[in-house]
N, C-alpha and C positions, 0 to 999 in steps of 0.2 A: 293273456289277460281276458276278463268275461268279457262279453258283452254289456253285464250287469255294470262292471267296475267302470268301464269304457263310458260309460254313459255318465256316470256320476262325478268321473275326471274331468269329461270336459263341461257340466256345469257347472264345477268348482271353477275352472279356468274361467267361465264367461261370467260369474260372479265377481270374484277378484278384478277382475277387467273394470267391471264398470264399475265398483267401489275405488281403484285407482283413478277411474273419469271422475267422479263425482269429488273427491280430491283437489283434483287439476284444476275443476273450477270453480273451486273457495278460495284457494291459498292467493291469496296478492304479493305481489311484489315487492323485495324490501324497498325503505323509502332511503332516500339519498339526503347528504347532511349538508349544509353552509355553513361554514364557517364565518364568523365575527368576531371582531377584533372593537374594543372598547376603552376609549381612555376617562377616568373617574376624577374627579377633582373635590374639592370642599368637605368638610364635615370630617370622614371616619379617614378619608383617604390624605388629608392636611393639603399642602400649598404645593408639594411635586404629585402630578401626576401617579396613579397603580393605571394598571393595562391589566385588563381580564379578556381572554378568549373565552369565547361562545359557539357552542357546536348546535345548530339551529335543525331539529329534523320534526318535518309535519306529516302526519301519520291519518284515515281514517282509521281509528278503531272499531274493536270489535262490539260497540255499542253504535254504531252508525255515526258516529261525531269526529270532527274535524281537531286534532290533537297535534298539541304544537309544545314540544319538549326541549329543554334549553340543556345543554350541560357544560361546565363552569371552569375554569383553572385559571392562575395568575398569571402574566406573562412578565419577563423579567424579573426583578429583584424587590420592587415596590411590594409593599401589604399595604391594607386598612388596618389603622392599630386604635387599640383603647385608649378613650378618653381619659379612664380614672382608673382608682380601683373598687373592684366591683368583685361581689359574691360571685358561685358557678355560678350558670344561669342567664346569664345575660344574651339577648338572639341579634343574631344579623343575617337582616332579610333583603331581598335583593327581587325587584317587579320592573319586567322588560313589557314593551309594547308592539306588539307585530300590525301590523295593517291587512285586512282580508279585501281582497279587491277583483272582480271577473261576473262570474255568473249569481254571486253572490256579497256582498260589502257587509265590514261591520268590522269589530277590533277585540281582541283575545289579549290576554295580559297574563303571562305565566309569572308565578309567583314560585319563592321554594326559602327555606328559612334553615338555620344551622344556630344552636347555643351553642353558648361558649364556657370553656375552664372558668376558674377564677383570673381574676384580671387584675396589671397594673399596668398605669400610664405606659403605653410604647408596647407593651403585648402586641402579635401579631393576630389576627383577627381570622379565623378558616371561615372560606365562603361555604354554601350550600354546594352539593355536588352539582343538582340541577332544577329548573325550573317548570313547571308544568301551566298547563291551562286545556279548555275544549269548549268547543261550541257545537251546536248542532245544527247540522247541514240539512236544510230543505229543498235545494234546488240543485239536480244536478248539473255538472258542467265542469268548468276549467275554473279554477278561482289562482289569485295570486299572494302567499304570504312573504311578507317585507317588514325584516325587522326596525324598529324605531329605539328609541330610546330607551335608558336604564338609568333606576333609581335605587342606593340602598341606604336603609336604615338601621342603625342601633338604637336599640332599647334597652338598658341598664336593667342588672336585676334588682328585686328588694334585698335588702341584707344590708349587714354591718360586716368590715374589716379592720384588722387592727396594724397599723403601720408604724414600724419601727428601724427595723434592720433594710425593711423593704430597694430596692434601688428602681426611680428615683424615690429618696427618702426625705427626714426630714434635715434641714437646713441648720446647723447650727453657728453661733459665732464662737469665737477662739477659746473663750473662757470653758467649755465646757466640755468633760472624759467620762469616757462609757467607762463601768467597769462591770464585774461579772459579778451575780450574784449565788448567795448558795440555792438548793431547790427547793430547801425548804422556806425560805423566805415566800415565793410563792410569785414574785419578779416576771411579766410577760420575758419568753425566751432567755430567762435567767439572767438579765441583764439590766441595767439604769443609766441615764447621762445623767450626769448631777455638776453643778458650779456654785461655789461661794462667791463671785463676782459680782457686783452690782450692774445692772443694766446688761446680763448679758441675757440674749434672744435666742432662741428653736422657733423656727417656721417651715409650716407646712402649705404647701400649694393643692387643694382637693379636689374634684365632683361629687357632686352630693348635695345630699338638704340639711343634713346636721352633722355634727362632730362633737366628740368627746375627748377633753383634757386628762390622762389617765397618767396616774403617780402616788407616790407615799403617802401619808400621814404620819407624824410622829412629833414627837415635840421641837420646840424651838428652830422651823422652818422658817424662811422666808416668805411675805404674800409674795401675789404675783399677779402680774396685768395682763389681761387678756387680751387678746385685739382681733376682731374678724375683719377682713378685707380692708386693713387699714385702721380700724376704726375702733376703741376701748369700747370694751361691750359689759364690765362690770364696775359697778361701786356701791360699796366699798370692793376693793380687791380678793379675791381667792387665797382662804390662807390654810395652806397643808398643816401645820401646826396645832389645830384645833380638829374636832372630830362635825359629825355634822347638825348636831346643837350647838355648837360655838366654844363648849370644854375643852380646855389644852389637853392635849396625849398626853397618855401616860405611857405607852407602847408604840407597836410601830404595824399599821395595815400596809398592804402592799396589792397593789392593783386596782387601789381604788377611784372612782369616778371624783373628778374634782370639781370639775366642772362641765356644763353642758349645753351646747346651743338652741336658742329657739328652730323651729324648722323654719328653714329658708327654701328660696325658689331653686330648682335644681338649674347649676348649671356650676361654673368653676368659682372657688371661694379661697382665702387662704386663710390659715388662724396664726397666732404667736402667742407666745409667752414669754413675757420678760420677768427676770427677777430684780426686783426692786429695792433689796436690803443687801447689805454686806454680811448674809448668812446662806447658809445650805437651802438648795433647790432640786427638786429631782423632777425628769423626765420620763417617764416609762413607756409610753405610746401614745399617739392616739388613734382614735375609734372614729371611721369615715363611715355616717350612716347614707344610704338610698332607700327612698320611701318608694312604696309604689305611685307611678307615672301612666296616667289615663293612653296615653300614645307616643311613637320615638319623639323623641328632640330634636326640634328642625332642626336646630344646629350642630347635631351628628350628621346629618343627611349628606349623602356623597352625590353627586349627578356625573351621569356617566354617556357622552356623547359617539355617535357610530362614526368608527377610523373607517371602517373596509368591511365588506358583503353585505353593502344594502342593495344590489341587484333583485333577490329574493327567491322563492324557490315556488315554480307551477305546481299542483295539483290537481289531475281530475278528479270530480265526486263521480263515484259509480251513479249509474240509474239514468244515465243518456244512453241512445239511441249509438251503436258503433257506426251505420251505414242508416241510408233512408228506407223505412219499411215498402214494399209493395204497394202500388196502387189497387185498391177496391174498388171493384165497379158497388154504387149503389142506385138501382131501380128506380125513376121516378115515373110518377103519374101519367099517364097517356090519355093524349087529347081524344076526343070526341071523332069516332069515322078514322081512328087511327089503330090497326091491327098489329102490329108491333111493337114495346117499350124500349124505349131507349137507353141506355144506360148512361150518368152521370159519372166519372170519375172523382175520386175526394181527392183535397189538397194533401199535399205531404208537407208534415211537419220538420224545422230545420234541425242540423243537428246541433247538439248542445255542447258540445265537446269539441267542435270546430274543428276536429281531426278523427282518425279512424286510431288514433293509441287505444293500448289496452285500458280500460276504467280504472284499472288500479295503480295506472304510471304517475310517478312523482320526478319532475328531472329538475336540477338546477340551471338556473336562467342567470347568468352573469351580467353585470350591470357595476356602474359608476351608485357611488354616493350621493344621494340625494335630499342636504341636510334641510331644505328648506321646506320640504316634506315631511318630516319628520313629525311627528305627535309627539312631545313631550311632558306629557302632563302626567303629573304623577296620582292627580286623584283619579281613580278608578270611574270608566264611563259604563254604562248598560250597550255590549252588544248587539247588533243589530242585524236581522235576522229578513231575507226576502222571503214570503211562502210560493212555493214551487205552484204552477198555473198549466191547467189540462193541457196539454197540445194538442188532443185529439179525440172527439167524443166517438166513444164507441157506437155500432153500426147498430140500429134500431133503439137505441137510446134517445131519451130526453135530454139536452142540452142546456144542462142545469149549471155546467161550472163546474162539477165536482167530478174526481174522478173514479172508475167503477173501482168498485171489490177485486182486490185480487184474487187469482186464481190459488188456491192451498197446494201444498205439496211439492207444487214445480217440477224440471226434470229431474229429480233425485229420487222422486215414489215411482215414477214412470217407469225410468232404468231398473230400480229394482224389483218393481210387479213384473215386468219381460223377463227379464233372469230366473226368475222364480216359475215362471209360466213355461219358460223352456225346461227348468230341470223336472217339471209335472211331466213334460209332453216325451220326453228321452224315457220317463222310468213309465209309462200307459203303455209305449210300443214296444219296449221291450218285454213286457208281461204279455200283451195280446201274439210276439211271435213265440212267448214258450208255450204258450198253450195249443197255439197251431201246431207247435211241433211234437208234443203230448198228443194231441189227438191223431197224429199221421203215425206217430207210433203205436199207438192203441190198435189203430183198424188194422195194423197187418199180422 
């Protein structure tokens, strides 16, 4: 091999080298997870207990912020199920609370949201996979996150459904048979309940803000009474027999609106209809509307208390100090008749990290439940933030509070200007010994 090649090999190698250092110290350390364990009650979750695991991992990212990532599964057999029935669309959102406590205080709330299919009463409800949040870290050191509470919410979509065969469905009493209809009549799901009995009743139990009574028209029906939450909500009565200026049929509509509620306040309502005469009555469906809702409904609202891993999980923030810097001698003023300066020593500042770990270590801290500490509050607070304070004014500076300009480039331009300086300095000397050697061969 030349000389020439030789030279160029091992600057390749001392390259390579220090782009593997420079590597070694960016990459951080993966962070470690806690697990939590959370039992839910009220609202979406009903009167038994749901259990949701929480895999709890806090991360600096790669924007310099303190990032706290939830991720979610049910434990056991329990779901959140739906209230009603509801269009696709409908979200269930779910906002935990951690505590930030050490070199820096303040409170982070991951958030993460999941819509849902179309729904009916008792649907099972899919959580979000996980939950996120970040703060930005000013002050380095040791801080400690310690999760707290959990809240989740349903929010209903807007839309109208149409419920008939549905299960659970609508309620009927004895007097009344489904039968099938042809396709062309035009019959939601080809179908009608209908009874010639007097006072017999279909009730439906909803959510929502309005409903629609949906059925025939055709001559010589029966009216019919209508009832919301108990209560006759028409007079005179609804009467399918007539069209909607008040002419008796002559023919027969099919799926039409018969009648329709004012909008009511959302929450659970039911409707009926009775037939009132000893003649034909028909059922077809009815139409469960949800209007839009400025924000969820406290009373979906599930609260979800910490079973296990509220011990919580250390973090150091880089930008401490590993070990205490060197003492500086700095020069002070000499007295009068005094032929040598003395020299001052400056104070060393503490470390902030209260240990020599790496700045990028996250370990988990095991610890008891501690409910009474807990933050519960589900309305969202403004984090709080300490700004990080000089430790140490640099040598010939004004001590102003503030601290100096960093230096650009750091070790990463330095390693690479050496590298680069040495493969300059291999490929000068090997040219200045070919030409020695050219010239000794010339003179003989």
């Amino acid at each position: 091999m030349s000389q020439w090649r030789k030279a160029v090999v091992a600057s390749s190698v001392g390259l390579a080298a220090s782009a593997a250092f420079v590597v070694g110290l960016s990459a951080p350390s993966q962070a470690d997870t806690l697990v939590a364990t959370y039992r839910c009650t009220g609202g979406v979750a009903g009167s038994i207990p749901v259990e949701l695991e929480a895999g709890i991992t806090p991360k600096i990212n790669s924007a310099g912020q303190l990032e706290v990532g939830w991720s979610l599964k049910y434990l056991g057999d329990r779901r959140f199920g739906s209230p009603g029935y509801f269009a696709k669309g409908s979200l269930l959102n779910l906002e935990g609370v951690v505590d930030i406590t050490g070199a820096w205080d303040g409170q982070l709330r991951p958030k993460g949201g999941k819509e849902q299919a179309a729904l009916v009463p008792g649907d099972q409800l899919v959580v979000p996979e996980g939950l996120s949040d970040a703060g930005s870290v000013q002050r380095p050191g040791k801080v400690r996150v310690v999760p707290g509470a959990l809240v989740v919410r349903f929010t209903p979509a807007q839309g109208e459904v149409m419920v008939n065969n549905n299960r659970p469905a609508i309620e009927y009493t004895g007097g009344w048979s489904r039968i099938s209809t042809e396709e062309e009549f035009g019959d939601h799901l080809n179908d009608l309940h209908t009874t010639t009995a007097v006072n017999e009743v279909a009730k439906l139990a909803f959510t929502g803000t309005q409903v629609e009574y949906i059925g025939r028209r055709e001559r010589d029906l029966s009216p019919i009474q209508i009832r919301v939450d108990g209560q006759p909500i028409t007079d005179p009565l609804v009467e399918p027999g007539k069209d909607v200026n008040g002419t008796p049929m002559t023919g027969t509509k099919a799926k039409e609106v018969l009648w329709k509620s004012p909008e009511m306040a959302y929450k659970q309502h039911t409707i009926e209809v009775e037939n009132t005469a000893a003649g034909r009555a028909y059922l077809d469906a009815f139409k469960v509307i949800t209007g839009a809702l400025p924000s969820p409904p406290k009373h979906h609202e599930a609260t979800c208390a910490l079973v296990s891993g509220g011990g919580g999980i250390d973090v150091v923030v880089p930008g401490a100090p590993s070990s205490p810097p060197p003492t500086t001698p700095t020069p002070t003023s000499t007295p009068t008749g005094t032929n040598s300066p003395t020299n001052t020593p400056t104070t060393t500042p503490p470390n902030n990290n209260g240990d020599n770990r790496d700045p990028w270590h996250v370990g988990v801290v095991p610890g008891a439940v501690n409910t009474a500490t807990t933050r519960a509050s589900a309305t969202p607070t403004t984090t709080r933030f300490i700004k990080a304070q000089v430790v140490k004014t640099p040598k010939g500076g004004v001590d102003t509070g503030e601290a100096p300009a960093e230096a650009t480039g750091g070790p990463y331009g330095l390693i690479a200007g050496g590298s680069a300086l040495l493969l300059v300095s291999a490929t000068g000397g090997l040219l200045v010994r070919r030409r020695r050697a050219e010239h000794a061969g010339g003179a003989k």
